[in-house]
Structure formats: C-alpha cells, structure tokens
FIMAR-395808 format. One record per residue: residue number from 1; chain; x, y negated, z of N, C-alpha, C, CB in turn. Coordinates in steps of 0.05 Angstrom, whole numbers. Glycine has a CB too. Example, Ala and Ser with C-alpha at 12.3 -4.5 7.8 and 13.67 -1.06 7.14 Angstrom:
// FIMAR-395808
+-----+-------+--------+--------+--------+--------+--------+--------+--------+--------+--------+--------+--------+--------+
:   n : chain :    nc1 :    nc2 :    nc3 :   cac1 :   cac2 :   cac3 :    cc1 :    cc2 :    cc3 :   cbc1 :   cbc2 :   cbc3 :
+-----+-------+--------+--------+--------+--------+--------+--------+--------+--------+--------+--------+--------+--------+
:   1 :     A :    264 :    114 :    156 :    246 :     90 :    156 :    264 :     66 :    156 :    226 :     89 :    181 :
:   2 :     A :    257 :     45 :    142 :    273 :     21 :    143 :    258 :     -1 :    157 :    282 :     12 :    114 :
+-----+-------+--------+--------+--------+--------+--------+--------+--------+--------+--------+--------+--------+--------+
//
This chain:
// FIMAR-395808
+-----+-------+--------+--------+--------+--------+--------+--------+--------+--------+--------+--------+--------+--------+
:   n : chain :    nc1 :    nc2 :    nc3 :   cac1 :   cac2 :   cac3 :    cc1 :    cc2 :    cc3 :   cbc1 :   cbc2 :   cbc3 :
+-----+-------+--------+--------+--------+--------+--------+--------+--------+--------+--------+--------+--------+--------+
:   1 :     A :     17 :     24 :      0 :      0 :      0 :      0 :     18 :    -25 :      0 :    -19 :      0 :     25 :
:   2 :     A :     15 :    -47 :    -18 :     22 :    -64 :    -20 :     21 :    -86 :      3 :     13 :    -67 :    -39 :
:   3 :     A :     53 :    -98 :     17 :     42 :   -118 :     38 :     35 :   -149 :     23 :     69 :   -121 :     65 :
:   4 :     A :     27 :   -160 :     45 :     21 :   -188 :     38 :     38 :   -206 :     22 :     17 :   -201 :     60 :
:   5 :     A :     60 :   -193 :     34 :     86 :   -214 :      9 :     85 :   -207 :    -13 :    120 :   -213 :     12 :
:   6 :     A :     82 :   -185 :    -22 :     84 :   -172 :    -44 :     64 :   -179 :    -70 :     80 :   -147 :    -36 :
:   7 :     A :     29 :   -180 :    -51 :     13 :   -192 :    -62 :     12 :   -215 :    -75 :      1 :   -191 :    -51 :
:   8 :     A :     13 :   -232 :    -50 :     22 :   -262 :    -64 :     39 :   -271 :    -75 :     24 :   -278 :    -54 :
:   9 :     A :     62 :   -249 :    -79 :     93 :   -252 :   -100 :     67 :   -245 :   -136 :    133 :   -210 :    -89 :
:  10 :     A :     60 :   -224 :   -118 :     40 :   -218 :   -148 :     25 :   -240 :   -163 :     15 :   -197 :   -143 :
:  11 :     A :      4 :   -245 :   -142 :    -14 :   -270 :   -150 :     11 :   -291 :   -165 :    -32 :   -287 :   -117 :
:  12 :     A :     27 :   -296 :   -153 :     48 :   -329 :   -158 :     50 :   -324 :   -192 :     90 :   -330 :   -138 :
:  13 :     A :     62 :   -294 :   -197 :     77 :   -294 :   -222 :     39 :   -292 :   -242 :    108 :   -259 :   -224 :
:  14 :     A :     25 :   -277 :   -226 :     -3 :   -283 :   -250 :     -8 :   -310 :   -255 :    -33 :   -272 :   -240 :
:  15 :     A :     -9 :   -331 :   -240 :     -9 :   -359 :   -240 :      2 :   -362 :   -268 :      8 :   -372 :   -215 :
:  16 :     A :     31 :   -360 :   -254 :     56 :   -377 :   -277 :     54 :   -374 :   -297 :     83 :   -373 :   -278 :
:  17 :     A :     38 :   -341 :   -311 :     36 :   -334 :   -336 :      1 :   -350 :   -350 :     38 :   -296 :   -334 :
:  18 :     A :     -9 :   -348 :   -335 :    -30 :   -361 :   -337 :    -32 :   -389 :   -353 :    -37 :   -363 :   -312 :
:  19 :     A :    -12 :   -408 :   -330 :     -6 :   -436 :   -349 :      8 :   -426 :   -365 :      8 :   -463 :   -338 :
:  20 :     A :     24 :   -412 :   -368 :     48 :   -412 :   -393 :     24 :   -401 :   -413 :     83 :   -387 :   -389 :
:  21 :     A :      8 :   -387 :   -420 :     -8 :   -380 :   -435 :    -33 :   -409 :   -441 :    -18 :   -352 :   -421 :
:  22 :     A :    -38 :   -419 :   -419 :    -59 :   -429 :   -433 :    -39 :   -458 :   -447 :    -90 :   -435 :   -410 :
:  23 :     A :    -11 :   -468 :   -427 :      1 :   -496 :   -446 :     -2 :   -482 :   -477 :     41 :   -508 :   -437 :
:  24 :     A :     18 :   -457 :   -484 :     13 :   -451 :   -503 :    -13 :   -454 :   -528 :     18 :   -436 :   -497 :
:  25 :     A :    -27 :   -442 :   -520 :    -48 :   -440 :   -536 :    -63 :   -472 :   -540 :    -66 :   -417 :   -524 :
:  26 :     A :    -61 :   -487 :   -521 :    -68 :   -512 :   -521 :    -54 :   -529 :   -543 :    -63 :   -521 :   -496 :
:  27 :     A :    -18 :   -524 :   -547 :      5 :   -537 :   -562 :      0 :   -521 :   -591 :     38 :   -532 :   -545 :
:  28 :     A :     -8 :   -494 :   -593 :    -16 :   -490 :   -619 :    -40 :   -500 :   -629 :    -17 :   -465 :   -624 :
:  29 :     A :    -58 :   -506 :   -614 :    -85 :   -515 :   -617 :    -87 :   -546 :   -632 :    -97 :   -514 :   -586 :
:  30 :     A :    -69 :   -562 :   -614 :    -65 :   -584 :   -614 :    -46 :   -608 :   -626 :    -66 :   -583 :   -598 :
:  31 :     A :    -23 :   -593 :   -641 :     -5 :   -590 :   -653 :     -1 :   -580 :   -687 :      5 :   -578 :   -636 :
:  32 :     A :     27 :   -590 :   -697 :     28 :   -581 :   -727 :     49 :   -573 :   -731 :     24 :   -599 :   -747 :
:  33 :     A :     52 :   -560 :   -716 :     74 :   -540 :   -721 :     76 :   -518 :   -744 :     76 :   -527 :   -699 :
:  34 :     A :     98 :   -508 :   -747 :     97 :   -501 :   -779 :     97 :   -467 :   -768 :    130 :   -515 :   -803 :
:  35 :     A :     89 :   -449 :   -787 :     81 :   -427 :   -775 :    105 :   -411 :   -761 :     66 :   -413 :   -795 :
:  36 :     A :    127 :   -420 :   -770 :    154 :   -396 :   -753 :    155 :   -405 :   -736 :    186 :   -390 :   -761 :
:  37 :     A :    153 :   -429 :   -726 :    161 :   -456 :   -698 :    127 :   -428 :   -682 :    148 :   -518 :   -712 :
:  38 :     A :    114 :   -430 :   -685 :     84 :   -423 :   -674 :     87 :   -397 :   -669 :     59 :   -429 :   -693 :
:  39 :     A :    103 :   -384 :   -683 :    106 :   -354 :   -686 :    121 :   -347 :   -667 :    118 :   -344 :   -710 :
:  40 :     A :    144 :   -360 :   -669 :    170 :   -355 :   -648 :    156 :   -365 :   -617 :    203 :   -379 :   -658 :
:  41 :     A :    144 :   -384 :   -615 :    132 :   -396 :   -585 :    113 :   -374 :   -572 :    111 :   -426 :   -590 :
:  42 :     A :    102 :   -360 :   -595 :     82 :   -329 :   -578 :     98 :   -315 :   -573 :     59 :   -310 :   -593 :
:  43 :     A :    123 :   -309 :   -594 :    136 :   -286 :   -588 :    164 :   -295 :   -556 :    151 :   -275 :   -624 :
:  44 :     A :    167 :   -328 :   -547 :    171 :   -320 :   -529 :    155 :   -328 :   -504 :    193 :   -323 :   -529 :
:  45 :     A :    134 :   -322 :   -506 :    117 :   -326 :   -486 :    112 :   -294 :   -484 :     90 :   -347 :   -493 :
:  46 :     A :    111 :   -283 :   -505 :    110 :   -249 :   -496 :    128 :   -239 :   -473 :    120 :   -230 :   -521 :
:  47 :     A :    166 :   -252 :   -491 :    187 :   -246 :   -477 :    185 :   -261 :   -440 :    213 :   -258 :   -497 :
:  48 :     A :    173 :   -283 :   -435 :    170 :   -282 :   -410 :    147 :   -269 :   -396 :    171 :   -302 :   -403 :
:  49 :     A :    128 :   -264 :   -403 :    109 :   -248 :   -394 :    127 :   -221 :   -375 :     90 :   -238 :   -422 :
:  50 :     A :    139 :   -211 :   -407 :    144 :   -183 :   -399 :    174 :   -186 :   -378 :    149 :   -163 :   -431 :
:  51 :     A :    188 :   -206 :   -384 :    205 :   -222 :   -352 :    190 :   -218 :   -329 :    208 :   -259 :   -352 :
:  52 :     A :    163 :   -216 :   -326 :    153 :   -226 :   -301 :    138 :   -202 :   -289 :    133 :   -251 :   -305 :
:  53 :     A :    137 :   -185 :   -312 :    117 :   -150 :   -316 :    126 :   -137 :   -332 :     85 :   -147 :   -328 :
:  54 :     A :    154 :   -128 :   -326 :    166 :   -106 :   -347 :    156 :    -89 :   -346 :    189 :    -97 :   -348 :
:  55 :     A :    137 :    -77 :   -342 :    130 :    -49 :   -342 :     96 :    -51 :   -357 :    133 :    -36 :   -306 :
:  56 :     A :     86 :    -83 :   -360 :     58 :    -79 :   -369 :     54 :    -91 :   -401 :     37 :    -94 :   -348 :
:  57 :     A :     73 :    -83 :   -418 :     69 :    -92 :   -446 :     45 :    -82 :   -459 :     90 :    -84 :   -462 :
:  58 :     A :     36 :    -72 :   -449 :      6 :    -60 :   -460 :    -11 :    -76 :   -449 :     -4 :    -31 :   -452 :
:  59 :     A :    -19 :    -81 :   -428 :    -39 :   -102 :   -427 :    -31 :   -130 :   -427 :    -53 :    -99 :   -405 :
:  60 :     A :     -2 :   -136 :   -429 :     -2 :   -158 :   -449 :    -10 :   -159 :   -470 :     15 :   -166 :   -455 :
:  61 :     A :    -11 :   -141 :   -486 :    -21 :   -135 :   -510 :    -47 :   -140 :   -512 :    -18 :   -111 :   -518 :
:  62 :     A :    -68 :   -127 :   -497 :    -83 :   -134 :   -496 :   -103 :   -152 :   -484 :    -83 :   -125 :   -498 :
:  63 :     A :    -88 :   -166 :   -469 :   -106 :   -198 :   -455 :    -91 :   -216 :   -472 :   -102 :   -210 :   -414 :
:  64 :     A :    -65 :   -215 :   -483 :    -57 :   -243 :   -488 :    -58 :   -234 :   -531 :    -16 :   -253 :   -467 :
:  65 :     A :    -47 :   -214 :   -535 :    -25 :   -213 :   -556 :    -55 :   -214 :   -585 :      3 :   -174 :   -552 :
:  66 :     A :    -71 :   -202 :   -578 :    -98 :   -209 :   -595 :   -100 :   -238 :   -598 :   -127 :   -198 :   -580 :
:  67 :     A :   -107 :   -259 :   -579 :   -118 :   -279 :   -572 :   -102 :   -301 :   -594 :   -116 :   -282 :   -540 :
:  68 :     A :    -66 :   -289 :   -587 :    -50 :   -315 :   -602 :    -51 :   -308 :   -637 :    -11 :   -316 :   -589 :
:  69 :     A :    -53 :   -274 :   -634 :    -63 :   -273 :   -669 :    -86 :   -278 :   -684 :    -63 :   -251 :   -679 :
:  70 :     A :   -114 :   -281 :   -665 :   -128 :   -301 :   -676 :   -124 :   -316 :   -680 :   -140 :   -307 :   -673 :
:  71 :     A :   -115 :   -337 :   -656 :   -110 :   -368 :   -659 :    -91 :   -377 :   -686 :    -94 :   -379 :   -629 :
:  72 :     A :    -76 :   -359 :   -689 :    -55 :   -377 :   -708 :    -62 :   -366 :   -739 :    -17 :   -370 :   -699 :
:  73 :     A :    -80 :   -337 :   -742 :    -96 :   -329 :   -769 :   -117 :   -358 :   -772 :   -116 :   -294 :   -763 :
:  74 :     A :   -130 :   -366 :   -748 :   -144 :   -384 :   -756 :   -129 :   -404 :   -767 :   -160 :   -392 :   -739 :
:  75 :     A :   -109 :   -423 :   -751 :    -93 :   -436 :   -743 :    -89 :   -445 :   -779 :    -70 :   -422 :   -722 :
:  76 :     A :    -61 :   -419 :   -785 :    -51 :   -418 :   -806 :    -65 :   -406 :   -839 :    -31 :   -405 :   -796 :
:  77 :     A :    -97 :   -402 :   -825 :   -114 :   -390 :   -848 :    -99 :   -365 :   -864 :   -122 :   -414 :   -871 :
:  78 :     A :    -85 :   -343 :   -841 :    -76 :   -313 :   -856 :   -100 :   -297 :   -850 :    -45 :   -296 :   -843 :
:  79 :     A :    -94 :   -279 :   -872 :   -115 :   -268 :   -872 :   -104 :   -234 :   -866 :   -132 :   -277 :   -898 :
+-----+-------+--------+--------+--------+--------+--------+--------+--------+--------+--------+--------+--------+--------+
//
C-alpha cells in the first residue's frame, strides 16, 4: 500500500503533466507554427510524460497521444 508521500509525490507529477499537456495544446491551438516545430513539441511532451511514468506509455497513448493527433490532423488538415 502506498504511503502518503508517495501519493502526493504521485498527485504532484499528475499535476505537472496536466499543465504541460494542456500549455501545449493551447500553443498548438493558438499559434502558427509550422508542422515539424508542432510535431517535435508532442513528441517531447511524450518524452516528459514518460520522464515522469516510465513504465505507463500506454496510457499515455491513450489519454494524451490520440488527442494531439487530432488536434494537429485538424490543425494541419492531414488526412
């Protein structure tokens, strides 16, 4: 069982990924950036994610890694 430090070491780093996910998506949103500049900024927002949860690339995958390939198919109109 997980102690209390542990938890809230947990909660802290869900936080941090949290803003780092949503500045992101906000700066592609809001921004004109050219598609490798946009490309490279998910791919290292992946690389800190998985800094923070080496062991959960799969559900990075699936809460974050869908979300930024919509945004930037819309974004960049790929189809």
């Amino acid at each position: 069982m997980p102690t209390e430090a542990e938890i809230l070491e947990e909660n802290r780093k869900v936080r941090r990924l949290q803003v780092v996910v949503d500045l992101v998506t906000n700066l592609l949103l809001q921004s004109d950036l050219p598609i490798e500049e946009a490309s490279e900024l998910v791919a290292e927002t992946r690389r800190f994610a998985l800094g923070l949860f080496p062991d959960k690339e799969q559900t990075y995958d699936l809460l974050y890694q869908s979300r930024f390939r919509r945004l930037l198919a819309e974004k960049y109109r790929l189809v």
